[in-house]
C-alpha positions in Angstrom: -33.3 -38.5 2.7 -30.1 -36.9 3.4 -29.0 -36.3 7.0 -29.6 -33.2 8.2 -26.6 -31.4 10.7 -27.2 -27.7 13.0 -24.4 -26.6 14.1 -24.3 -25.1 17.5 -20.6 -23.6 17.1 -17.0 -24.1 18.1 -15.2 -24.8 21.7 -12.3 -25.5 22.9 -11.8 -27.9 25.0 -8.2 -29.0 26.7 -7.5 -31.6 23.6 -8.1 -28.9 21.3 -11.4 -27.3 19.0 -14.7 -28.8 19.2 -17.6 -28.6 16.7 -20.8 -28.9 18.5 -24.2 -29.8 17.0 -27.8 -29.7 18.0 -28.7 -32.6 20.0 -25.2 -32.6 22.1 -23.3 -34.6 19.5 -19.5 -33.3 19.5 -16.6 -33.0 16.7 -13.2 -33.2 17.7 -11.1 -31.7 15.2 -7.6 -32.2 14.7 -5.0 -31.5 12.0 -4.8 -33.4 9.0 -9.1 -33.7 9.8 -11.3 -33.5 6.4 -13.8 -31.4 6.7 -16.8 -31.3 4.2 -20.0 -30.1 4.0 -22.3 -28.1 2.1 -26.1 -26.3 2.3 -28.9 -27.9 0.3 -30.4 -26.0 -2.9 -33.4 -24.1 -1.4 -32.1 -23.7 2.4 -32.6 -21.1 4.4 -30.4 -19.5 7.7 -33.2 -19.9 10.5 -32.4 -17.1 13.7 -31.1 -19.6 16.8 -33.2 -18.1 18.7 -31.5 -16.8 22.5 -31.3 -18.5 25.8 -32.0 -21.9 25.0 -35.2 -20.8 23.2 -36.6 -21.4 19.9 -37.2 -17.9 18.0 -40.8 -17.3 18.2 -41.3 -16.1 14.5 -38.8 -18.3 13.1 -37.1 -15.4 11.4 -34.5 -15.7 8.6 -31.6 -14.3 9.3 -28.7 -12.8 6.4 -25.9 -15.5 5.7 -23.6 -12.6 6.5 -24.8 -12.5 9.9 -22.5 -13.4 12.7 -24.6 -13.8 15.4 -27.2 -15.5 13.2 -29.9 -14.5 15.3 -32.8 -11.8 14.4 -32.8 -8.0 15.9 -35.4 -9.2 19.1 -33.1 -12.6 19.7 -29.8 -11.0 20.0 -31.3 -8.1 22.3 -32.9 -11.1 24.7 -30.0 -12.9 24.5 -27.4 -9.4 25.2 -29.9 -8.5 27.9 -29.0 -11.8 30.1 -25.7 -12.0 29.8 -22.5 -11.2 32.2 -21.0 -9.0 29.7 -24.0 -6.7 30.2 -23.8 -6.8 33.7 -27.4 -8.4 33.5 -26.5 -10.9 36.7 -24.4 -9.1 39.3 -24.9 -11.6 42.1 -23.0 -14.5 39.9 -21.9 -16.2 43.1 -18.9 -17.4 41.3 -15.3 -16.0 41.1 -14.2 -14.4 38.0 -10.8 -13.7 36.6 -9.3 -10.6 34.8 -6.6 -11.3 32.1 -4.7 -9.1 29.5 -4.8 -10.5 25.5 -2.6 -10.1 23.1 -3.5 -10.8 19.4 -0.8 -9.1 18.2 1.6 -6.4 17.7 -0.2 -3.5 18.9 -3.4 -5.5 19.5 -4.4 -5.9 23.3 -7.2 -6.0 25.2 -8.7 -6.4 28.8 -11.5 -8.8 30.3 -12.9 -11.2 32.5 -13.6 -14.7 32.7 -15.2 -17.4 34.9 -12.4 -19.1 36.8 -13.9 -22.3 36.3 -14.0 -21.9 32.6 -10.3 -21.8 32.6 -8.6 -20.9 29.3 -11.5 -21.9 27.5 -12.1 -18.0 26.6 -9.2 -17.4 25.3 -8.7 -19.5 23.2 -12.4 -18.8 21.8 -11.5 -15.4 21.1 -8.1 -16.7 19.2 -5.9 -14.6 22.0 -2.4 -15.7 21.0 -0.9 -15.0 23.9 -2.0 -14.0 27.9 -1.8 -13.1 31.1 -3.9 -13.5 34.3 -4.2 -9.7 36.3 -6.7 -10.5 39.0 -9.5 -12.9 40.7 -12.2 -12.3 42.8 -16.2 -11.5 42.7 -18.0 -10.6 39.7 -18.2 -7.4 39.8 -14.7 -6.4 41.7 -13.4 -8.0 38.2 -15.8 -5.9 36.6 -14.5 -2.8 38.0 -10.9 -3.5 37.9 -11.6 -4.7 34.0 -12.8 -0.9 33.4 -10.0 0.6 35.3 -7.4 -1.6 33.6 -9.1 -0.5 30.1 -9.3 3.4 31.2 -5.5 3.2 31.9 -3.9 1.4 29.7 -6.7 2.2 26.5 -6.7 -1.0 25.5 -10.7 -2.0 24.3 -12.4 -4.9 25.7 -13.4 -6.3 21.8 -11.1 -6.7 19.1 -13.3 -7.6 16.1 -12.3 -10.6 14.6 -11.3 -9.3 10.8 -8.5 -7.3 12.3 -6.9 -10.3 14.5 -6.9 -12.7 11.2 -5.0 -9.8 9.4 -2.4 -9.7 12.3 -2.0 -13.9 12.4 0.3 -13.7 9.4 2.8 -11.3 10.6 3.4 -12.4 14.5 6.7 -12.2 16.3 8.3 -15.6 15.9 9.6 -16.2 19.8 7.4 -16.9 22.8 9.4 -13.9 24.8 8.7 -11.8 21.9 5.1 -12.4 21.8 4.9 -11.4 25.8 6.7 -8.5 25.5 3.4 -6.0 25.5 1.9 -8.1 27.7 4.7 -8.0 30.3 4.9 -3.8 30.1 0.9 -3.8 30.7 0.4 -6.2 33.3 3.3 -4.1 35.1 1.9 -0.7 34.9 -2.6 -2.6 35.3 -1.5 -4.2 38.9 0.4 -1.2 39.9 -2.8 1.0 39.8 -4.0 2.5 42.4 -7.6 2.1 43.5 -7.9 -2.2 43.1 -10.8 -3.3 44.6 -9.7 -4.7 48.0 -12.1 -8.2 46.9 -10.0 -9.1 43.8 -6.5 -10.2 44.8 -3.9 -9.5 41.9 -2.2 -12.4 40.3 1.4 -12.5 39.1 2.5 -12.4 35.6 2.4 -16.2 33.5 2.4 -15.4 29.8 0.5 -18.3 27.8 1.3 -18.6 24.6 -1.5 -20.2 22.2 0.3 -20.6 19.4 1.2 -24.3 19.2 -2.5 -24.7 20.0 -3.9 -22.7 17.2 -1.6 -25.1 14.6 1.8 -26.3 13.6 4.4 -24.1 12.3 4.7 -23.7 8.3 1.0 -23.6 7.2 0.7 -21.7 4.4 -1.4 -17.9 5.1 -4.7 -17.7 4.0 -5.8 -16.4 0.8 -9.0 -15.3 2.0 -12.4 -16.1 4.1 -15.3 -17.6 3.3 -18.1 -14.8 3.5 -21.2 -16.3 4.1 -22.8 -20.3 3.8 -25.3 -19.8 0.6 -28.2 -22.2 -0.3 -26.4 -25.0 -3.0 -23.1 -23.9 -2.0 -20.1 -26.8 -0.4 -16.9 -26.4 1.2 -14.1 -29.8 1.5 -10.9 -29.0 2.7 -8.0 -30.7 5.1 -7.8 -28.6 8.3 -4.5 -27.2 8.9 -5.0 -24.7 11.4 -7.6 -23.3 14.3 -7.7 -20.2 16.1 -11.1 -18.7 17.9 -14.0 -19.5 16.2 -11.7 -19.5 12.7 -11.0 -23.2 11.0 -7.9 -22.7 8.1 -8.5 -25.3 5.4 -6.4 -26.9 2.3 -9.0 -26.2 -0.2 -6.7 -28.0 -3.1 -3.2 -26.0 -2.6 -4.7 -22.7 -1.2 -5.4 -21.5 2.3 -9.3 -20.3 2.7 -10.6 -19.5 6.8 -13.9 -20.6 7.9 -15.7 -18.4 10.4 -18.0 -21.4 12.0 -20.1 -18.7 13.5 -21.2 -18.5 9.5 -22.5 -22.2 10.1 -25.4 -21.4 12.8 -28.7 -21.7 11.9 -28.3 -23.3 8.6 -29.2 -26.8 8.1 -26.2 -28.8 6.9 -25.6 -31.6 4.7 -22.9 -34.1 4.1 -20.7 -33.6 0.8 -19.2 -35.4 -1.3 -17.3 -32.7 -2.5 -13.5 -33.9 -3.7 -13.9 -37.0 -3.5 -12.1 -38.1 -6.1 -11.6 -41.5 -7.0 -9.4 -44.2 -5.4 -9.7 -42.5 -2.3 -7.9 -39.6 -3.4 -9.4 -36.1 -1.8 -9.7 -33.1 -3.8 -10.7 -29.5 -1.9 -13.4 -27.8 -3.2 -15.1 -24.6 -2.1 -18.4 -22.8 -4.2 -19.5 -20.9 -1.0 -18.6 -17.1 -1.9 -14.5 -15.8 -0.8 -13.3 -12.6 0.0 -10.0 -12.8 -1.0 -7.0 -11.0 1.5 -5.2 -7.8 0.0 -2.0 -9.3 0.6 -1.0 -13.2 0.3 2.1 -14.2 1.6 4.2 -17.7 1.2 4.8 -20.4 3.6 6.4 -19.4 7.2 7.7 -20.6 10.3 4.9 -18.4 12.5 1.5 -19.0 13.4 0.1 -19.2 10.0 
């Protein structure tokens, strides 16, 4: 009986993207890495359940689903979390940071100090800036101040920053330029909660963590896992939850949030013989509008 894999998504951690699976086990990926798996004929997407817990019906959730849990899972789950201001005496300090994405694409948030730059470079935030540190909610408010004055959102949905990836400034300095103007004019307002003291302006740039420079773009994304359906690829690239992989000459991304709640099996998908790997993918694409070639940026 073939092994069976759940995976419980993708971290960052300070040597670079993580696969996690049920049971603790850990994937550390790298470039060059060969990734292959597929969904046995007859599988079904399970809801993950919320909190730690087991969804009480067992509900099957659409393979298009992001979240992959059911309508009551993702409320419980919402309902206890920071971002819904579900636990205002968090005793621990929080920071507030501007992200850039790209040109045109910033936003505003907060993030547990001791979480570092984990965050950011879960929501594939190429480049960023610390504003401010203090309780919970004195980050909170400053967060919707900062957002107010600058309308910038504080969610960026994750289509719109892979269209962006392609077209990025090439230079570090030109990447922080927005970044620089906005965390100017956020620590300059007036009304800062007196608890969160304002931090000076760092830029981080993520791009030499998200991949090295001269990947070919993406053709397209993979749009949902489907029952019988396999994906082998190299992996040349990694930004927020999005894995870019040589599929056999073309560029396909991977949304591993797609991979929750599906019960994976090995593949043996391209392998070809004397060793030699082939990509494959049969799990539906939607193809890009617009393909570009090979470049010196991001992707």
């Amino acid at each position: 009986m073939a092994q069976v894999w759940k995976c419980s998504g993708l971290r960052w951690a300070g040597s670079g993207p993580v696969l996690e699976w049920s049971g603790g086990r850990r994937s550390a990926l790298a470039w060059g890495k060969w990734v292959s798996f597929g969904v046995a004929e007859g599988g079904v997407r399970a809801c993950v359940g919320a909190r730690g817990h087991v969804c009480p019906v067992g509900a099957v959730v659409p393979g298009r689903s992001i979240g992959a849990r059911c309508e009551e899972c993702a409320r419980l789950d919402r309902a206890h979390s920071v971002a819904a201001d579900a636990v205002p005496d968090d005793p621990r300090a929080y920071r507030v940071y501007l992200a850039w994405f790209g040109p045109g694409m910033v936003k505003v948030g907060i993030t547990a100090v001791e979480r570092g730059e984990a965050r950011l470079l879960e929501q594939g935030a190429v480049c960023f800036s610390w504003l401010g540190v203090g309780p919970l909610m004195a980050a909170r408010r400053a967060e919707e101040m900062a957002r107010a004055a600058l309308r910038v959102p504080d969610r960026i949905p994750y289509a719109a920053k892979r269209v962006v990836r392609a077209h990025l400034p090439g230079t570090e300095a030109e990447r922080a330029a927005e970044i620089e103007e906005l965390h100017r004019r956020a620590t300059a307002l007036p009304g800062w909660p007196e608890s969160l003291a304002r931090l000076p302006l760092r830029p981080v740039d993520h791009v030499g963590a998200f991949g090295p420079a001269g990947v070919p773009d993406a053709v397209g994304e993979v749009s949902e896992l489907v029952a019988g359906g396999e994906v082998s690829g190299e992996l040349v690239a990694a930004a927020g939850p999005d894995l870019h992989l040589d599929v056999g000459g073309r560029v396909v991304v991977l949304d591993t949030r797609l991979m929750s709640g599906w019960e994976l099996v090995s593949s043996h998908a391209g392998q070809g013989g004397h060793g030699v790997r082939r990509g494959r993918l049969s799990f539906p694409l939607r193809e890009f509008r617009e393909v570009g070639a090979s470049q010196d940026g991001l992707f």
